[in-house]
C-alpha positions in Angstrom: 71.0 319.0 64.4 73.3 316.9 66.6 76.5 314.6 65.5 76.1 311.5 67.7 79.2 309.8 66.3 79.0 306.4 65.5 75.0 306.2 65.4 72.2 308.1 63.5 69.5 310.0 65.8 66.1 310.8 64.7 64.1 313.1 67.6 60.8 314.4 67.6 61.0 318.1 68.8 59.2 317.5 72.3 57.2 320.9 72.3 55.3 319.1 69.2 54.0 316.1 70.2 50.4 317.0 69.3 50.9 318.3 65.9 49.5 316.9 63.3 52.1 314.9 61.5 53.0 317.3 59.1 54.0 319.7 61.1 56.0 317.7 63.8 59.5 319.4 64.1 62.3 316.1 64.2 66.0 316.9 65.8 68.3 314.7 63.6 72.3 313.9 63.1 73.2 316.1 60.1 73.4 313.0 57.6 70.0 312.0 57.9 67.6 312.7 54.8 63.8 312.2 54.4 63.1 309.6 52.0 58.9 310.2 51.3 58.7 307.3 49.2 58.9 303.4 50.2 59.9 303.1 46.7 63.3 305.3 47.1 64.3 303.3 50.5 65.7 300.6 48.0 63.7 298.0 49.6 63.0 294.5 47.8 59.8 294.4 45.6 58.2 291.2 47.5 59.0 293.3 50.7 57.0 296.7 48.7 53.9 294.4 48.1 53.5 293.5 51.4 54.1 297.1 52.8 51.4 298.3 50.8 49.0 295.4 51.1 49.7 296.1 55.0 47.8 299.3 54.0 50.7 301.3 53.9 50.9 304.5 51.0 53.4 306.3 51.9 56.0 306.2 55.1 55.6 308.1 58.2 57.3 310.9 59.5 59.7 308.6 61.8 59.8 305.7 59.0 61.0 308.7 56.3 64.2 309.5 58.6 64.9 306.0 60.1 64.1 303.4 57.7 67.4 304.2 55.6 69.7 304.6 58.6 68.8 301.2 59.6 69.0 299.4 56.6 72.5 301.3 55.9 73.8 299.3 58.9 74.2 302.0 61.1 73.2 302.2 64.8 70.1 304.6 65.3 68.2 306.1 67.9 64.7 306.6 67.4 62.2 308.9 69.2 58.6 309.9 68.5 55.0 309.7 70.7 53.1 306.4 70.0 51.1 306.0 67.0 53.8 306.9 64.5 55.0 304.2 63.0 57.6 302.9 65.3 56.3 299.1 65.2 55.9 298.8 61.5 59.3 300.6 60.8 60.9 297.8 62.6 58.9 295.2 60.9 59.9 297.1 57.6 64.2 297.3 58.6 63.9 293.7 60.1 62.4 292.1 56.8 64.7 294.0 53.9 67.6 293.2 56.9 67.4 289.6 56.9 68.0 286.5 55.1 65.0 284.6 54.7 67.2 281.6 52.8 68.7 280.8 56.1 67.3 279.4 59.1 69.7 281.3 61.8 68.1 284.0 64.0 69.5 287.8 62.8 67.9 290.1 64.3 66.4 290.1 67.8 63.8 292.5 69.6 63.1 293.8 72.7 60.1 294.9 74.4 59.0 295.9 78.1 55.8 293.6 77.3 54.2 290.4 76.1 51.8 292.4 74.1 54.2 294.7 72.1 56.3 291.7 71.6 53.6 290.2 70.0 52.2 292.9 67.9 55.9 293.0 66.3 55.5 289.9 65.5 52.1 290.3 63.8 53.6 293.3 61.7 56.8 291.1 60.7 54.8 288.5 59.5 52.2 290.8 57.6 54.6 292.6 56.1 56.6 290.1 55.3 53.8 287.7 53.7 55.6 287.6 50.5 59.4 286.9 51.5 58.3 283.5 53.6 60.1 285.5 57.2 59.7 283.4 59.5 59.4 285.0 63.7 58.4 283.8 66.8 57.8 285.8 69.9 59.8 284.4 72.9 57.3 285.7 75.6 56.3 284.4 79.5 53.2 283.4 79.5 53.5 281.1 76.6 54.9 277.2 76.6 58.6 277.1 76.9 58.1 273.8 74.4 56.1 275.4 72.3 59.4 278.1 72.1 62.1 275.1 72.1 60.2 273.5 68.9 59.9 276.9 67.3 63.7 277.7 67.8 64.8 274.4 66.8 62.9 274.8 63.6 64.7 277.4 62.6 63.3 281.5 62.6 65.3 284.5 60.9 63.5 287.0 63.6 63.1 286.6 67.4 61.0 289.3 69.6 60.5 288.8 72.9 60.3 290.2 76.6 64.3 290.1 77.7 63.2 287.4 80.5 62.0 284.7 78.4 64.7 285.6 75.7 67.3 285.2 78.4 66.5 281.9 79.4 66.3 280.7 75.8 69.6 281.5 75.0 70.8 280.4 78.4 69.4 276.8 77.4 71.5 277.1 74.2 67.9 277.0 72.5 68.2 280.4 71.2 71.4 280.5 69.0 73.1 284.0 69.2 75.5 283.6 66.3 74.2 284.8 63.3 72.5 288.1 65.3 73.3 290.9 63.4 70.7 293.4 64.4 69.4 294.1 68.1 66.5 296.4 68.4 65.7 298.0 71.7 61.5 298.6 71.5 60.4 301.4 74.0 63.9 301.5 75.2 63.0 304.2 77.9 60.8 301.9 79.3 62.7 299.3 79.1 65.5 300.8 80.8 63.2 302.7 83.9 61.4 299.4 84.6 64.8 297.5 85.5 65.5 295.1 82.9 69.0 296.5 82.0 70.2 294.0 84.0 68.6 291.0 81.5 69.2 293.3 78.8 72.8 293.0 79.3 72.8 289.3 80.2 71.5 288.8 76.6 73.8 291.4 75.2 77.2 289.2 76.4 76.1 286.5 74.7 75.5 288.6 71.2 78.3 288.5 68.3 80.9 291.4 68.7 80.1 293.3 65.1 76.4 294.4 66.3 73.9 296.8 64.8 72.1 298.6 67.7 68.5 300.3 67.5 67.0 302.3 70.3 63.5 303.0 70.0 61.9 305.2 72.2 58.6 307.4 73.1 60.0 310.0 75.5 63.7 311.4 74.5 66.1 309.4 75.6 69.2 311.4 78.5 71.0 313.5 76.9 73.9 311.8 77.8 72.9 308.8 76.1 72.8 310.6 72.8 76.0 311.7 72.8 77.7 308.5 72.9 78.8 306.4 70.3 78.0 302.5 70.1 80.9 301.4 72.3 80.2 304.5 74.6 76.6 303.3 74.3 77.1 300.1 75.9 79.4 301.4 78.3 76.3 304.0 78.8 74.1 301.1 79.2 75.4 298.4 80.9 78.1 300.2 83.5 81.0 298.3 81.4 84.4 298.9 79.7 83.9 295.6 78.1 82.6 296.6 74.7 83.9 295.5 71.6 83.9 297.9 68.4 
């Protein structure tokens, strides 16, 4: 057990990574429970259907200790191996999380690549079939018009690759406003392959009262952990800046 402050941890034990998922062994803050039913996480019924047509039963091992974290508001780090249900317990949080009545962005993803970008956005949209979500995935690669007309139209969820993001909100396409909820997707990566710089470029443009997600496959320093949001971002972005 470890007492990270202001944010929730959920760790798979690193000496278990090929268990089956029954037995993996998770390292979590001491006020984290396991919810084994989609139907105890309190999440809207719409939002149920489209888990389970999705082909969802029951959640997975990661999506039993995270999913009510999240949708409690509180910042959470999140590490288990790939194939565990990281993707779709962000399309999950992101979809009971937002307001599909409005037409301002709230929450906003981050990946290290086009294509998990991308598949984020596939699982929002599947899971969401039945609340009417509306995402777009700001990625290079794609027409920066195509982005602009998306953006002006109005989407509740943006995930992109930070580059692309960056220069949306830099062109004032991408308002930052109504952002509630930033997710950090393979956040180890994200942070070894040198885009904390872009990261933090976006992050000064976000609102002060922010939840913040980590999602990683490797464990995350130690140091990191230990650190509550505004020690976080200090962590992070090598600033005394943050606002709590």
């Amino acid at each position: 057990m470890s007492d990270l402050g202001g944010a929730s941890m959920v760790r798979q034990n690193p000496r278990r990574v090929t268990a089956p998922e029954e037995a993996l062994e998770f390292e979590t803050s001491k006020e984290v429970q396991v919810v084994t039913s989609f139907a105890d996480m309190g999440i809207k019924d719409d939002l149920l259907r489209g888990i389970y047509q999705y082909g969802f039963e029951k959640p997975s091992a990661i999506q039993q200790r995270a999913v009510v974290p999240i949708l409690q508001g509180r910042d959470v780090i999140a590490q288990a191996q790939s194939g565990t249900g990281k993707t779709s317990m962000i399309g999950l949080t992101v979809c009971q999380t937002v307001d599909t009545t409005s037409r301002e962005v709230q929450a906003l993803i981050l990946s290290p690549t086009r294509e998990l970008a991308s598949q984020t956005e596939k699982v929002i949209l599947a899971m969401g079939n039945f609340i009417s979500i509306k995402v777009h995935a700001c990625i290079g690669g794609k027409s920066v018009g195509d982005d602009i007309r998306k953006l002006e139209n109005g989407v509740q969820v943006v995930s992109g690759t930070p580059g692309r993001v960056c220069d949306m909100i830099k062109r004032r396409t991408l308002k930052t406003t109504h952002i509630k909820l930033l997710i950090l997707d393979e956040s180890d990566e994200m942070l070894s392959r040198g885009f904390k710089d872009q990261i933090y470029d976006i992050y000064r443009y976000l609102p002060p009262v922010l939840q913040v997600c980590l999602i990683s496959v490797i464990p995350l320093p130690r140091v990191l952990l230990e650190h509550d949001k505004c020690c976080l971002c200090t962590f992070l972005f090598n600033t005394d800046t943050c606002e709590t």
